[in-house]
C-alpha positions in Angstrom: -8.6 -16.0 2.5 -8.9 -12.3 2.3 -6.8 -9.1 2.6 -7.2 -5.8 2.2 -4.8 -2.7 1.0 -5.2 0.5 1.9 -3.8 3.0 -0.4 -1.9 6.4 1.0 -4.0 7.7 3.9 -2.2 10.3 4.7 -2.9 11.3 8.5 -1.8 14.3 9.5 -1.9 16.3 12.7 -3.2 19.4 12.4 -3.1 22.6 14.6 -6.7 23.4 14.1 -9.1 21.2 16.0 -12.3 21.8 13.6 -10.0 19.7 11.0 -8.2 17.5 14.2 -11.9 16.5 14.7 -12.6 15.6 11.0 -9.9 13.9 10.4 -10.1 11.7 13.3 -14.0 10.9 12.5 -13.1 10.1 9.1 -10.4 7.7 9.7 -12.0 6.3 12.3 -15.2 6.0 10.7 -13.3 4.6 7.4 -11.1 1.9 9.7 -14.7 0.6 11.0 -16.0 0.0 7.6 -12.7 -1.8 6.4 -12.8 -4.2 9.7 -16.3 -4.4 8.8 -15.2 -6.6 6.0 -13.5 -9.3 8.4 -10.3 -9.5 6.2 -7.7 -11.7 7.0 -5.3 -9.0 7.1 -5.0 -5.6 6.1 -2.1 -4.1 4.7 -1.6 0.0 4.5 1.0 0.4 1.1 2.8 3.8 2.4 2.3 7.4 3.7 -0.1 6.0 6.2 0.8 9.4 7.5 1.9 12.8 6.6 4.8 13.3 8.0 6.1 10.4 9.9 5.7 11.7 13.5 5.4 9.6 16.6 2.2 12.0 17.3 1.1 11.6 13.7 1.3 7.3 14.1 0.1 7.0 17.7 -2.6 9.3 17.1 -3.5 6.7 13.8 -2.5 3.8 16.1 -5.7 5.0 18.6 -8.1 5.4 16.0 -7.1 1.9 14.8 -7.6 0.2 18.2 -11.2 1.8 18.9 -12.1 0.5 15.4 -11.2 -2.9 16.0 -8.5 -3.3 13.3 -4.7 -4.3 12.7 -2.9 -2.8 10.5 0.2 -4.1 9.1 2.1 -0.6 7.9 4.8 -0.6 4.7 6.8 2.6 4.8 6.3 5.4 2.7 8.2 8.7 1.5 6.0 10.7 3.6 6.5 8.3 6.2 9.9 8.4 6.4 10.2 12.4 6.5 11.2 12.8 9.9 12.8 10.1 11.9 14.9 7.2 11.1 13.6 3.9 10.0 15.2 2.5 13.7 12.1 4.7 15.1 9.8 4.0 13.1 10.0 0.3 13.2 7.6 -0.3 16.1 4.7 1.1 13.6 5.6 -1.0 10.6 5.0 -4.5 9.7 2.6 -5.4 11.9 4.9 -5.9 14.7 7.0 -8.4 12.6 10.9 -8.1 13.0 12.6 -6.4 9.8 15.1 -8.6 7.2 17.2 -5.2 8.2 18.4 -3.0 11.2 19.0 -0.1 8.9 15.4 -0.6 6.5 11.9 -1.7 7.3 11.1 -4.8 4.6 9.9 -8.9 5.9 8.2 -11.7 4.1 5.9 -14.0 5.6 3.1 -16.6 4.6 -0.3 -16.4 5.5 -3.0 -19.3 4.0 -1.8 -20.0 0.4 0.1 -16.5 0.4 3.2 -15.7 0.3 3.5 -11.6 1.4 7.2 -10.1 0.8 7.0 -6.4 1.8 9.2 -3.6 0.7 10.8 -0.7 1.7 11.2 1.5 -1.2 11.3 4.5 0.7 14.3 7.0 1.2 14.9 7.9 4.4 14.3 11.8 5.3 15.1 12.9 1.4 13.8 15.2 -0.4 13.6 13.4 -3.4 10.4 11.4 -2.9 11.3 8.8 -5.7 11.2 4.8 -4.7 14.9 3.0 -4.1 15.6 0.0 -3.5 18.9 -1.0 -1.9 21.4 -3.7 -2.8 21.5 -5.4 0.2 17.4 -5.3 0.0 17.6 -6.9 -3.6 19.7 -9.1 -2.9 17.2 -10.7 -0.5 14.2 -10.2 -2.5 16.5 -12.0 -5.2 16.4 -14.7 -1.9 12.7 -14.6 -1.6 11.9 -14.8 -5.3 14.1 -18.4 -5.4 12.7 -19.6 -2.2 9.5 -19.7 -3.6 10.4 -21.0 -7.1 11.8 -23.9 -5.1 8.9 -24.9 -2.9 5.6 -26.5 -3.3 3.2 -24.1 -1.3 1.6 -21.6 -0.8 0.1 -21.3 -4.4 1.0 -17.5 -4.7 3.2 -14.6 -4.4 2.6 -11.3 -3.5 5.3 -8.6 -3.2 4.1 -5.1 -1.6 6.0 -1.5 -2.3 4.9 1.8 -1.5 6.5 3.2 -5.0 5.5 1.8 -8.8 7.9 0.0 -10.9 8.4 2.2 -13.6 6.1 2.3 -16.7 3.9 0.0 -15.4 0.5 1.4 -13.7 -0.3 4.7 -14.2 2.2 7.8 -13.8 4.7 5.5 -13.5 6.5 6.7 -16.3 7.0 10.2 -14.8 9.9 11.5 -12.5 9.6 10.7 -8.9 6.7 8.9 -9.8 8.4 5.5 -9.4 11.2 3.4 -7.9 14.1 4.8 -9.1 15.9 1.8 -9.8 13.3 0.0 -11.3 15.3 -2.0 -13.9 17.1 -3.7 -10.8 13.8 -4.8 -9.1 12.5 -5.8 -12.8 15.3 -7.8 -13.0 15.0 -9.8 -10.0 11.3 -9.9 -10.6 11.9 -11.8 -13.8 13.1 -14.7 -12.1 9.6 -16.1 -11.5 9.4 -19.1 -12.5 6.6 -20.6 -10.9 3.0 -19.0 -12.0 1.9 -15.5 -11.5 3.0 -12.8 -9.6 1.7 -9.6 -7.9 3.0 -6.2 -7.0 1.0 -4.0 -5.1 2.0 -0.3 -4.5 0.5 2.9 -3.9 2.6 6.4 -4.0 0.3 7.7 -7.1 -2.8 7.9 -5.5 -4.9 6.7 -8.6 -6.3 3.3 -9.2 -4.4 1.7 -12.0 -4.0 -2.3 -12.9 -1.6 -3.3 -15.2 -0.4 -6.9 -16.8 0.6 -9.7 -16.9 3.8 -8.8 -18.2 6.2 -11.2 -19.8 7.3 -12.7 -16.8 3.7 -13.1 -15.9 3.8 -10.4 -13.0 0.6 -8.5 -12.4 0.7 -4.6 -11.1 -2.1 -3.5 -8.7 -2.0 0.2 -7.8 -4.4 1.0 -5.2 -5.3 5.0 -5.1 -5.2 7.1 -2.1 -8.7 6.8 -0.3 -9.2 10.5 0.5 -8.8 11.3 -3.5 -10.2 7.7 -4.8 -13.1 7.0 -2.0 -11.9 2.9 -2.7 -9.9 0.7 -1.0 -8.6 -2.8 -2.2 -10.2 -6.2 -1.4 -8.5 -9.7 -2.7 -10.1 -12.9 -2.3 -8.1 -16.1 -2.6 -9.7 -19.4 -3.6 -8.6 -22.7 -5.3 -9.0 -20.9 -8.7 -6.8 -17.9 -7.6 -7.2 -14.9 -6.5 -10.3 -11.7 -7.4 -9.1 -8.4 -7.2 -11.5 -5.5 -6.8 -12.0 -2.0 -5.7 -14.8 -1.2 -2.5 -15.9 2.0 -2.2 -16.2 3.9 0.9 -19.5 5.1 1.8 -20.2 8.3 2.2 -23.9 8.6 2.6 -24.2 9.6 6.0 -24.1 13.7 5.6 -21.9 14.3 9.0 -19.0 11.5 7.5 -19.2 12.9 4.2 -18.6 16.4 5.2 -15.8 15.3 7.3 -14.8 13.4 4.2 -14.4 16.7 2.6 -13.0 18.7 5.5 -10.2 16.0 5.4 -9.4 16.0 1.7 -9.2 19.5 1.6 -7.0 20.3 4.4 -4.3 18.4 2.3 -4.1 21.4 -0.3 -4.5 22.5 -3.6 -1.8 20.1 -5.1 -3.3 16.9 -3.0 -6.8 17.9 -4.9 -5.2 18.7 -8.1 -7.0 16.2 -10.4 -10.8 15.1 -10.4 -12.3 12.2 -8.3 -12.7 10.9 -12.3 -9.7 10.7 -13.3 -8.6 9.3 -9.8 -10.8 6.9 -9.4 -10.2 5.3 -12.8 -12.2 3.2 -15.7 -13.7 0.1 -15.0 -10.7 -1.9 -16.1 -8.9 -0.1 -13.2 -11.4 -1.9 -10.7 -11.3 -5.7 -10.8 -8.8 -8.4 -11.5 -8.8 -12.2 -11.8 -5.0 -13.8 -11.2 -4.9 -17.7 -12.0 -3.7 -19.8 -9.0 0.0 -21.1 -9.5 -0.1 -24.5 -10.3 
């Protein structure tokens, strides 16, 4: 089995149609090289978009279809800017009804994976910071003893646009995080049954961190217009192999529209180098024992 995660992609409708254009070659161009790799399923970990817009996610949604690929949405904060999560729930989770009328988070297993997504995102706040909700934990606290209790599948991956604090990278700074970390930590911790993975996104830079004591691994995939990568995971008997793909950007046309793209996101979106995004080595592949 394989899956993909795409980190924040950040689609956003513009008024000029040099950039419109761009933009729409890019992603489409990008979403063609990710089916391409005939994933099982492809996850996108938040701020697909940058505002949240039904013209912002059926515009995506187009570029999707004429690439040939699904894409099962988590919410982010930008994604949750401008209407309530009721209106945004036809975008999100592949289609897949949410645990919640009021919050977009589901769990389902796939092969010898089981996926629990998230919704750490506040809804049309200002403060872009993760929470998670009680009612939410609760049921993850449900999910996590499901899967303690039963025999298959093998593994556990849990999805969430926002880091748990002080884990990956910029985790530790305000707004950088979920909020209420210690909560979800707490929850986490009652893994008893092999390893554990949380994916996020939210801070745009490739970062891997663990195991922890628990035996949880963090995978923070970086935002491909600032990182050029993307996230691939193979599952086998032994486990499962993390490890970054780069986008290619050879062909001139797609490269410039690369940059045309990046750059329309502004000064602050660009505020570090690709380095320093894109990560060391250690930040690039990742080999997670299968639970036993």
């Amino acid at each position: 089995m394989r899956f993909i995660i795409l980190g924040d992609l950040h689609y956003a409708a513009s008024a000029d149609p040099v950039v419109a254009a761009s933009r729409d070659h890019f992603f489409e161009g990008l979403f063609r090289q990710v089916a391409a790799q005939r994933a099982d399923l492809v996850f996108a970990i938040g701020d697909t978009t940058q505002r949240g817009t039904v013209e912002e996610l059926s515009a995506q949604t187009a570029l999707l279809q004429r690439a040939g690929l699904d894409l099962i949405r988590l919410t982010g904060n930008h994604d949750s800017d401008s209407l309530a999560k009721a209106e945004l729930a036809s975008f999100f989770l592949g289609g897949r009804d949410s645990a919640s009328p009021d919050e977009l988070y589901t769990s389902f297993d796939a092969g010898p994976v089981r996926f629990v997504l998230l919704d750490t995102a506040r809804s049309r706040s200002t403060n872009w910071s993760g929470f998670v909700s009680d009612e939410q934990l609760a049921w993850l606290d449900n999910q996590i003893a499901r899967y303690n209790q039963a025999g298959a599948p093998r593994h556990i991956v849990v999805m969430g646009h926002h880091p748990i604090m002080n884990t990956t990278r910029r985790s530790d700074e305000r707004w950088f995080n979920i909020e209420n970390s210690p909560a979800v930590e707490a929850v986490l911790t009652r893994l008893t049954r092999g390893a554990g993975i949380y994916a996020c996104g939210h801070n745009h830079i490739n970062s891997l961190a663990g195991p922890d004591a628990q035996g949880w691994y963090y995978i923070q995939v970086g935002a491909p217009l600032v990182c050029r990568s993307y996230g691939l995971f193979m599952v086998d008997e032994a486990g499962i192999r993390f490890e970054k793909v780069d986008i290619d950007l050879t062909d001139p046309r797609f490269r410039a529209d690369y940059d045309v793209t990046r750059l329309s996101q502004g000064a602050d979106f660009n505020e570090f180098p690709f380095e320093h995004m894109y990560g060391a080595e250690s930040d690039h592949r990742l080999r997670i024992p299968a639970t036993l």
